[in-house]
N, C-alpha and C positions, 0 to 999 in steps of 0.2 A: 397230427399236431402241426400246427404254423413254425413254418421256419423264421427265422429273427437272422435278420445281415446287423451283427454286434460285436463284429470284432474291427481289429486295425490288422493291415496288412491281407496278405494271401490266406485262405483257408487248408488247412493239411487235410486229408482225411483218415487222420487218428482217432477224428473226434466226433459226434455227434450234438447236435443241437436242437432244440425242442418249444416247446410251451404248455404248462398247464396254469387253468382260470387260480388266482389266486383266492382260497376259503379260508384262511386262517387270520386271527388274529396276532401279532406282532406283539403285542405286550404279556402273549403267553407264555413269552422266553426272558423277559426280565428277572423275572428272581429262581429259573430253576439252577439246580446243583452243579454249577460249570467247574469243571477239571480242568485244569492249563496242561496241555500234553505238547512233547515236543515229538519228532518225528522218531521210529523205533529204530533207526540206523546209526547207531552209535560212534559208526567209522565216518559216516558222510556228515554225521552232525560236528565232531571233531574236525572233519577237512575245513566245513565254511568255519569255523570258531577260528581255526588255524590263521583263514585267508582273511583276517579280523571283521566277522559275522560277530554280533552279539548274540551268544545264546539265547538269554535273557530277552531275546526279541524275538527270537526263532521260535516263536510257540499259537498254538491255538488252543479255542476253551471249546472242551467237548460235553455235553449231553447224553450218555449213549443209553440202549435200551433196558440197561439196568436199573435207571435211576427212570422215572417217574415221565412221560413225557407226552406232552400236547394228545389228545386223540386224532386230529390231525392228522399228525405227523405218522403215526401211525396206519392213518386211511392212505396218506400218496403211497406209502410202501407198500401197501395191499394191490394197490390199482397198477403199481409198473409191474410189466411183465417178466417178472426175475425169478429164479427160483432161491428159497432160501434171505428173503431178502431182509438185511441190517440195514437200523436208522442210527442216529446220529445227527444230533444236532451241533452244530460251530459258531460259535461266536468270536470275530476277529477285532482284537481290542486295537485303537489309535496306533500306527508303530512297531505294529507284531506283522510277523510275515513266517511263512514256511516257502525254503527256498527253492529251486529245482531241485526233486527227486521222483522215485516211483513208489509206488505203494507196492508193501510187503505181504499184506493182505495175512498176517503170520496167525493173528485169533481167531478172524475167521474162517480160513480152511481148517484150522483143530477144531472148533466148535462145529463145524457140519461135515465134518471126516471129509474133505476133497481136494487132492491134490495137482491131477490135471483138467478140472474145467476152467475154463475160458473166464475169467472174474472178471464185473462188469461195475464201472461205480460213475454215480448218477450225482451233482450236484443242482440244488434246487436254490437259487436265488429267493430269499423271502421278501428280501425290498427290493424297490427302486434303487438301481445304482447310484452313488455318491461320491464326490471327487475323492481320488484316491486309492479306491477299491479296484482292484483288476486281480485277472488269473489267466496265466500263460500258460498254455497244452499243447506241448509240440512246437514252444516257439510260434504260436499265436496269442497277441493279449486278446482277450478278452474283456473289455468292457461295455458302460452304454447302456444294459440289461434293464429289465423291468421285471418287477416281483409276479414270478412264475415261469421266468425264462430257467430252463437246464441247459446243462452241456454234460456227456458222457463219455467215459472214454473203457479202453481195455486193458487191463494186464500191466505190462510194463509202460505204458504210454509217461511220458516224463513233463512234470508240471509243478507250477510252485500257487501261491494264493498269496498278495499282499493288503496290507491295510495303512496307506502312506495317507490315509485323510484323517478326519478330527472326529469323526463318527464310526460306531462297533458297525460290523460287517454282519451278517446273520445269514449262515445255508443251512441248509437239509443234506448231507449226504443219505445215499440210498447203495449199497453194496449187495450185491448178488450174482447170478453166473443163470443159462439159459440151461 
């Protein structure tokens, strides 16, 4: 896969970056079943509320593979080299933001009984990037991206996802372990 120079600043090597041809259609996510989920860290979601974070903004709208989802979406999970691997789709409304933290990853090691393998989780850009939209990994933003670009990261790697523009944000996560 084509590497993509899409960030600002220094690159860390926490994180990986990618490209797959984009196949899907974008108005296949307009009316599926979006859940607003806030992040599962109850204490860290309290600290930003504390440091006056509006909660109420601290959220994203999830798709996950319970509910009904693109075929698509389905095929890129098939195709990355992951074992076990969860989808989930996000949609980032106008103003909503999830702040630095790390992923708990708490369902899915119960759902596939695994405790020390190495979790791997994959974000899929569906658009073209749009003013506003970024995602910091390691204290790299990320923006600039084009529909099919990913970025990947490990385990505790610490990253947040904002939406400060006037248009919904749309990824693919992809969660799995080698």
């Amino acid at each position: 896969m084509a590497q993509k120079t899409s960030i600002i600043g220094q690159r860390s090597t926490a994180w990986q970056q990618g490209r797959i041809e984009p196949t899907w259609n974008i108005s296949d996510l307009r009316d599926l079943n979006w859940q607003p989920t806030h992040h599962r860290d109850e204490s860290l979601n309290q600290r930003y509320a504390h440091t006056g974070h509006s909660f109420d903004r601290m959220v994203i709208d999830i798709c996950q593979q319970d509910q009904p989802l693109p075929n698509w979406a389905l095929s890129i999970a098939a195709a990355v080299n992951l074992q076990h691997a969860a989808v989930a789709l996000h949609r980032m409304r106008p103003g909503r933001y999830l702040p630095l933290h790390v992923d708990l990853y708490g369902a899915y090691k119960r759902i596939n009984d695994i405790s020390d393998q190495s979790i791997t989780r994959m974000i899929v850009f569906l658009e073209d990037h749009k003013p506003g939209h970024m995602l910091d990994i390691d204290g790299d933003v990320i923006c600039h991206w084009q529909a099919g670009d990913w970025v990947s990261w490990q385990d505790d790697t610490i990253h947040a996802a904002y939406n400060m523009g006037t248009d919904d944000r749309y990824t693919l996560q992809i969660t799995g372990h080698n």
